[in-house]
FIVODREN-522903 format. One record per residue (C-alpha): x, y, z; residue number from 1. Coordinates in steps of 0.05 Angstrom, whole numbers, plus 5000, padded with zeros to 4 digits. Example, Ala and Ser with C-alpha at 12.3 -4.5 7.8 and 13.67 -1.06 7.14 Angstrom:
<nodes>
c1, c2, c3, nr
5246, 4910, 5156, 1 $
5273, 4979, 5143, 2 $
</nodes>
This chain:
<nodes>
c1, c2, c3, nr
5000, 5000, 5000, 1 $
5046, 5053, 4981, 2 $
5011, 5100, 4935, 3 $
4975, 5148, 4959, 4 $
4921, 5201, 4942, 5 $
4927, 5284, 4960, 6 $
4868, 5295, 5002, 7 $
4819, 5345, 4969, 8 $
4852, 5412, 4951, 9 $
4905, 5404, 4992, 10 $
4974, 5377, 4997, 11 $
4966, 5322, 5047, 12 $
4982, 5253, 5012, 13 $
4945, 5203, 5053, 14 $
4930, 5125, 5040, 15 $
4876, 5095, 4997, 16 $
4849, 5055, 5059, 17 $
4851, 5089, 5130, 18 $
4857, 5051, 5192, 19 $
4780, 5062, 5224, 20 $
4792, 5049, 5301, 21 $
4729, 5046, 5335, 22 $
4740, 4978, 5357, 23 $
4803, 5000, 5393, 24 $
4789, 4986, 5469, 25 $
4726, 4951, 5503, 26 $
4686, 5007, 5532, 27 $
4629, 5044, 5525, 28 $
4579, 5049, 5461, 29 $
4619, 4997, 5423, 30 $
4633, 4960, 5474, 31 $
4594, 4891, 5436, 32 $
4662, 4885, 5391, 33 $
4720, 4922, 5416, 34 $
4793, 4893, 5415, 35 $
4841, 4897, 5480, 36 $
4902, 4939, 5469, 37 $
4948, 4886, 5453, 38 $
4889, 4856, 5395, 39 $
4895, 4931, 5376, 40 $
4968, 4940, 5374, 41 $
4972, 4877, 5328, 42 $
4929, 4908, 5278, 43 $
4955, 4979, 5280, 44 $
5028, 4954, 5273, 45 $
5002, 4913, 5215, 46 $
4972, 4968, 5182, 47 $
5037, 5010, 5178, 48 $
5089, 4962, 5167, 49 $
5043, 4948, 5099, 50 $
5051, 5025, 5088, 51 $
4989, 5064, 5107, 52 $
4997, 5136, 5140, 53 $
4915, 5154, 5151, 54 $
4888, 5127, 5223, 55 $
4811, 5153, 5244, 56 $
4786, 5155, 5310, 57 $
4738, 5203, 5352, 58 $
4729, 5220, 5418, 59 $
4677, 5177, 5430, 60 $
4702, 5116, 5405, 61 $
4699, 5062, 5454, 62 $
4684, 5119, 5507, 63 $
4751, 5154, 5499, 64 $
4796, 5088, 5500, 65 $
4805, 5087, 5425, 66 $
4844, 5151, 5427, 67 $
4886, 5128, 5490, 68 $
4900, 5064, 5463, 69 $
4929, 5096, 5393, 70 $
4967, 5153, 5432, 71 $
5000, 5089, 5471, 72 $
5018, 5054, 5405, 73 $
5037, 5116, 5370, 74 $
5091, 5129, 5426, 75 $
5112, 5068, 5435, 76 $
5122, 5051, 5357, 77 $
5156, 5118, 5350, 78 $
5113, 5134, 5284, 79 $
5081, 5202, 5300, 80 $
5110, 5243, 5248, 81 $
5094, 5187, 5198, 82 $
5020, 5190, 5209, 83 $
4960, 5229, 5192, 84 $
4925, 5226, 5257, 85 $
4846, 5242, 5255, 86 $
4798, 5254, 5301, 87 $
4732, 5276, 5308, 88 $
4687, 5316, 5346, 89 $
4606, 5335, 5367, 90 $
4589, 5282, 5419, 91 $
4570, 5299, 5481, 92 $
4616, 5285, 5535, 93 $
4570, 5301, 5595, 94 $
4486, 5301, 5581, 95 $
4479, 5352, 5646, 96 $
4523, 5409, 5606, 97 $
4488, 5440, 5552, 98 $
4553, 5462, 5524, 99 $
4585, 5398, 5522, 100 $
4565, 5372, 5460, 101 $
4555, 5383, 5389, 102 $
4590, 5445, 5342, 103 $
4601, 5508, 5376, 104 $
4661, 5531, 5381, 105 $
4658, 5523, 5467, 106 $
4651, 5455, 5463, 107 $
4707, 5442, 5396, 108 $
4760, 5473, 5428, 109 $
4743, 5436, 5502, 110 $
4739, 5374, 5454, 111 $
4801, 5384, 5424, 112 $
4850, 5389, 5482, 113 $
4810, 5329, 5508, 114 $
4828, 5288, 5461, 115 $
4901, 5318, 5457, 116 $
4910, 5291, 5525, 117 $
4890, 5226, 5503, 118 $
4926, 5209, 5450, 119 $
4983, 5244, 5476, 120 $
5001, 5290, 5415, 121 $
5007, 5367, 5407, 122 $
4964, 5376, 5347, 123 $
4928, 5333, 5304, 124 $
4938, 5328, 5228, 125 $
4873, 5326, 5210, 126 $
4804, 5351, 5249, 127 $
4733, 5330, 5234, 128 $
4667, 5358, 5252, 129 $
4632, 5283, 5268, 130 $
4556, 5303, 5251, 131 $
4513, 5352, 5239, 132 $
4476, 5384, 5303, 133 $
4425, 5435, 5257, 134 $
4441, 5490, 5299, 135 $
4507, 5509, 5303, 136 $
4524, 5565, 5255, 137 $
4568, 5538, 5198, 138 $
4608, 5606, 5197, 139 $
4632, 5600, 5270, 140 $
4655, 5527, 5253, 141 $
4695, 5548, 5203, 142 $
4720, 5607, 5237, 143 $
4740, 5560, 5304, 144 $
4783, 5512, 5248, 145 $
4819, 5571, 5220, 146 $
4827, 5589, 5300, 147 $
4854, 5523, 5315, 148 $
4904, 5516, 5256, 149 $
4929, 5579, 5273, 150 $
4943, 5555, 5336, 151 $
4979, 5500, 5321, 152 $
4937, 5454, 5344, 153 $
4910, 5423, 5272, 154 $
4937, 5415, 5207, 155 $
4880, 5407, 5157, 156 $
4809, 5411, 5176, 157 $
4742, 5373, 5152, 158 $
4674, 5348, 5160, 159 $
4629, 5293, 5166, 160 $
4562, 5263, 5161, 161 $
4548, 5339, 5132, 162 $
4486, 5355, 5093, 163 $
4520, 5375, 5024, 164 $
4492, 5444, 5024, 165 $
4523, 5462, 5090, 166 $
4591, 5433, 5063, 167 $
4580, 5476, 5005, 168 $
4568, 5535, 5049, 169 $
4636, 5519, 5100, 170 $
4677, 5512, 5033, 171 $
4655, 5574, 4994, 172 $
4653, 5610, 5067, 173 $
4724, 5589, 5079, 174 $
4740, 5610, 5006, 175 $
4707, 5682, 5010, 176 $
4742, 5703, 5076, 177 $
4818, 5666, 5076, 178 $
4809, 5615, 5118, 179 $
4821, 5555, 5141, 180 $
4790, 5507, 5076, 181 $
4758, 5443, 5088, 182 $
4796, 5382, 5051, 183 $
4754, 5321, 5069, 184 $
4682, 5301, 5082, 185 $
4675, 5230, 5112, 186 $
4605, 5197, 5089, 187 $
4579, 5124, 5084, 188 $
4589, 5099, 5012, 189 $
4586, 5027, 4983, 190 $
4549, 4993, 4926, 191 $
4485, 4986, 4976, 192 $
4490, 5060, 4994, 193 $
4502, 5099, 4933, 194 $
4450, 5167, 4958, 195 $
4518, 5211, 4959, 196 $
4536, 5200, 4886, 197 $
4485, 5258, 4862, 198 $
4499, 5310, 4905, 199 $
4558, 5299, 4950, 200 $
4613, 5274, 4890, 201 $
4600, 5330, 4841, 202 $
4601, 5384, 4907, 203 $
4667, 5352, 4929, 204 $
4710, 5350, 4862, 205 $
4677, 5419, 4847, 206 $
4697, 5447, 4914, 207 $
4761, 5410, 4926, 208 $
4746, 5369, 4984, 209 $
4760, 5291, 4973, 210 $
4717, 5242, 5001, 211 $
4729, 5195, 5059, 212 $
4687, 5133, 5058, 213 $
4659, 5084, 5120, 214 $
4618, 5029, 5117, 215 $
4644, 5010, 5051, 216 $
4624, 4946, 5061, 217 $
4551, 4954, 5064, 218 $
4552, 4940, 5150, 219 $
4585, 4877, 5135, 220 $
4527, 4855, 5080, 221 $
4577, 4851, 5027, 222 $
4629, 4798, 5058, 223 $
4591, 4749, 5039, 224 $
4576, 4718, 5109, 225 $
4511, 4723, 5108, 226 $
4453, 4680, 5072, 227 $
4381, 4701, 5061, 228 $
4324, 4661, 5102, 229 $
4250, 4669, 5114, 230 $
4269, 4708, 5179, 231 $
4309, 4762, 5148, 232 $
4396, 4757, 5143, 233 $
4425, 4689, 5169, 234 $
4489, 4683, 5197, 235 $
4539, 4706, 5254, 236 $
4542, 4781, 5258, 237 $
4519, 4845, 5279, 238 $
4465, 4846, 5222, 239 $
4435, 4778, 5229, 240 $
4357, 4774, 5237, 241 $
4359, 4842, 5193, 242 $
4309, 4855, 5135, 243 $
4344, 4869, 5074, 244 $
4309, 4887, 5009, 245 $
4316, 4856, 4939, 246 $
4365, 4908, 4911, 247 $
4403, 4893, 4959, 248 $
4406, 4814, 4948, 249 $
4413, 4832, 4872, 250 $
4470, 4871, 4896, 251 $
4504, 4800, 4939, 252 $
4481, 4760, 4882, 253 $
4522, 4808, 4822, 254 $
4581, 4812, 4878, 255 $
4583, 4736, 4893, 256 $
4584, 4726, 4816, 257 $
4646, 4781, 4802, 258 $
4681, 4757, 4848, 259 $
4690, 4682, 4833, 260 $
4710, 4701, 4769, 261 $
4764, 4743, 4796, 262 $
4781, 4693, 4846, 263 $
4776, 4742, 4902, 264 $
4731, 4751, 4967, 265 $
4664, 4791, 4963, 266 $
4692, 4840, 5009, 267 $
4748, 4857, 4976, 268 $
4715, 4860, 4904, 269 $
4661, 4914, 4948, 270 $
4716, 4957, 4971, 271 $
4764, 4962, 4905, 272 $
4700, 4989, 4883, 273 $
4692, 5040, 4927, 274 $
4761, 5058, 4939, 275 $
4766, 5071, 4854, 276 $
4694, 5108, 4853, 277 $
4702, 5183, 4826, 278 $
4706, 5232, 4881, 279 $
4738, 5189, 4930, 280 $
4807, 5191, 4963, 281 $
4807, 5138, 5019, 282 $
4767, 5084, 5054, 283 $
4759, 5072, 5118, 284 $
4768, 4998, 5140, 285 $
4757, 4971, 5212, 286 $
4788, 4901, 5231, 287 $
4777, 4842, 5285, 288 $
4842, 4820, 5271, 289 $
4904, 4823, 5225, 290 $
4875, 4771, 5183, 291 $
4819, 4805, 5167, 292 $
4865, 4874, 5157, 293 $
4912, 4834, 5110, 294 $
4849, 4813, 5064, 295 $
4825, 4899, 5058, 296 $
4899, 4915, 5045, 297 $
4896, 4862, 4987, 298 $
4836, 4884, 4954, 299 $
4883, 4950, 4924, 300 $
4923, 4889, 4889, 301 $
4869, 4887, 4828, 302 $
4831, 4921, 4777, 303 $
4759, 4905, 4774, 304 $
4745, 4898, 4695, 305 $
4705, 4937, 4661, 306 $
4650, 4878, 4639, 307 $
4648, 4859, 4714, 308 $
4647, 4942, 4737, 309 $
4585, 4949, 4688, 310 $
4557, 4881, 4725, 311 $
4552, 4920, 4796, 312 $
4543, 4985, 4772, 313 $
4468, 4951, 4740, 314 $
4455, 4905, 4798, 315 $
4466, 4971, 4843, 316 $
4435, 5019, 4801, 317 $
4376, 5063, 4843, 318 $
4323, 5102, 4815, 319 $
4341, 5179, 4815, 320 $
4297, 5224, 4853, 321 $
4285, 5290, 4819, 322 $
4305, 5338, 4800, 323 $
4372, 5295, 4790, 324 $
4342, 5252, 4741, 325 $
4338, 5308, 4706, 326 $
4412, 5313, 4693, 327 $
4417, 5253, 4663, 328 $
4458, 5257, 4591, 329 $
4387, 5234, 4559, 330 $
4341, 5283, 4594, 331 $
4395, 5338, 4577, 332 $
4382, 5326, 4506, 333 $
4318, 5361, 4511, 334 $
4348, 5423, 4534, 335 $
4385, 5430, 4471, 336 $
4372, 5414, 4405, 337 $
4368, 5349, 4397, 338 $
4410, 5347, 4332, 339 $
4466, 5381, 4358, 340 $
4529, 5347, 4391, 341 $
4548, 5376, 4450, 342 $
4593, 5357, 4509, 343 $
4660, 5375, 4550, 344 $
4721, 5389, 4510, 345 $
4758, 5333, 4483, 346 $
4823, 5313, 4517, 347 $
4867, 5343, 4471, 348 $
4835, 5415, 4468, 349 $
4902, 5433, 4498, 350 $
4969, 5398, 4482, 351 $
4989, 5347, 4528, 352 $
5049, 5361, 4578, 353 $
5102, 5311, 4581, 354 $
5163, 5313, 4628, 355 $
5142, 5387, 4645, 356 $
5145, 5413, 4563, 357 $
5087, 5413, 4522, 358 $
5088, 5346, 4469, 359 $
</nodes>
């Protein structure tokens, strides 16, 4: 795993697949499956030995143990300067303080140096806003980021779990006054959940914001370890019992068939998709163990080709709501006239550059 992607506008080069650590530690909200520190510190050490620079975590995580668990690693492994260390914000931290939760800038900077202590770093290189609280102003969210990297304290700032007109409205805010610009927004993307594709791709490559991606594998639909029965999803996992509609199966079914042609798992066939969808810059992958690490770091090791891509792309195709299906290249042709050609300029509407001259 040793290319890497520049994240958004930016100049931070960051891996394809991030390290997603809310299983690091066994307390609080997830709790159900979370890995002791030395389960953790196998997996983490795996990840960058194989080369990859982009761990995730939030305050939250595992009720704060995720971030002290990685700030132990990351000292003792001696790989701070190495890494792109993210973490996230908006949960609250005590339900009898108003203050102590979601986006204002009180609670951002109190969540910050919070989760400084923990993971026993200066700064972090990279700074999310976790979710959306609908009240917080999106100009003194913005303004607090620019605060912070001026401080010191972050590198690069972003959001997540953002409706796309408010991360329109941080980036063009950011934009009109200076500031601090937002490089990332972190959203739930796989061939089950494709709703970001209208609005949130063409907002991010137009804005210059890349896109993170979790749950790429569908909650765990897409491994493959799960069968359908009369009761809903059979098998041993966190989705079992679950209804799951017939897209969806069409989805497993298309998957299944890709890849035993390719001779690869489901899960890895899933998330080479993803990771080599337009728009998007990393993935973020979770693991129980290094095993199951070592199978997401080989699913960069293939192309999917294009007969098989078309296969998924139909079994996953959705219905448009409006007014997007209205931007379809066949509805378009009614704007214009229909007898006319027209479309972006062909790639060589300027000459090529090649070893820095023009060819």
């Amino acid at each position: 795993m040793n290319d890497y992607y520049l994240l958004g506008r930016s100049g931070l080069r960051v891996s394809r697949l991030a390290l997603g650590t809310m299983n690091f530690g066994v307390g609080g909200f997830h709790a159900a499956y979370g890995r002791s520190e030395e389960e953790a510190g196998a997996i983490f050490r795996r990840y960058v030995e194989a080369g990859g620079n982009l761990i995730d975590t939030a305050d939250f995580y595992t009720a704060g143990e995720s971030e002290r668990i990685l700030g132990r690693l990351i000292a003792r492994d001696g790989q701070r300067d190495r890494l792109v260390l993210t973490s996230k914000f908006t949960n609250s931290v005590d339900p009898s303080d108003p203050n102590a939760g979601g986006n204002g800038r009180k609670h951002m900077i109190r969540a910050l140096d919070a989760s400084l202590r923990r993971l026993g770093t200066d700064h972090l290189d990279l700074y999310l806003l976790h979710t959306w609280d609908r009240i917080t102003p999106v100009e003194e969210v913005v303004r607090t980021f620019d605060d912070l990297v001026r401080a010191g304290k972050i590198r690069y700032a972003g959001l997540s779990d953002v409706p796309a007109w408010y991360a329109a409205r941080a980036q063009t805010y950011a934009e009109a006054h200076g500031l601090t610009p937002m490089v990332t927004v972190q959203l739930p993307y796989s061939l089950v959940d494709r709703a970001v594709e209208p609005e949130f791709v063409p907002m991010a490559q137009s804005l210059g914001m890349g896109l993170t991606v979790w749950s790429p594998l569908g909650g765990g639909l897409l491994t493959g370890k799960y069968r359908r029965t009369a009761d809903g999803l059979g098998g041993d996992g966190r989705l079992a019992g679950s209804a799951v509609g017939e897209r969806d199966w069409q989805v497993v079914d298309a998957l299944a068939t890709v890849a035993g042609g390719l001779g690869r798992d489901m899960a890895q066939v899933a998330l080479n998709w993803v990771v080599t969808q337009p728009g998007v810059a990393s993935a973020v992958v979770g693991a129980s163990g290094t095993s199951q690490l070592d199978a997401s770091l080989a699913a960069l090791d293939f192309t999917i080709p294009d007969d098989a891509r078309a296969l998924l792309d139909e079994a996953a195709a959705w219905p448009l709501p409006k007014p997007y299906s209205m931007f379809t290249p066949g509805y378009q042709s009614w704007i214009v006239n229909p007898g006319l050609t027209i479309g972006d300029k062909p790639a060589g509407y300027a000459p090529p550059v090649v070893n820095g001259a023009h060819a």
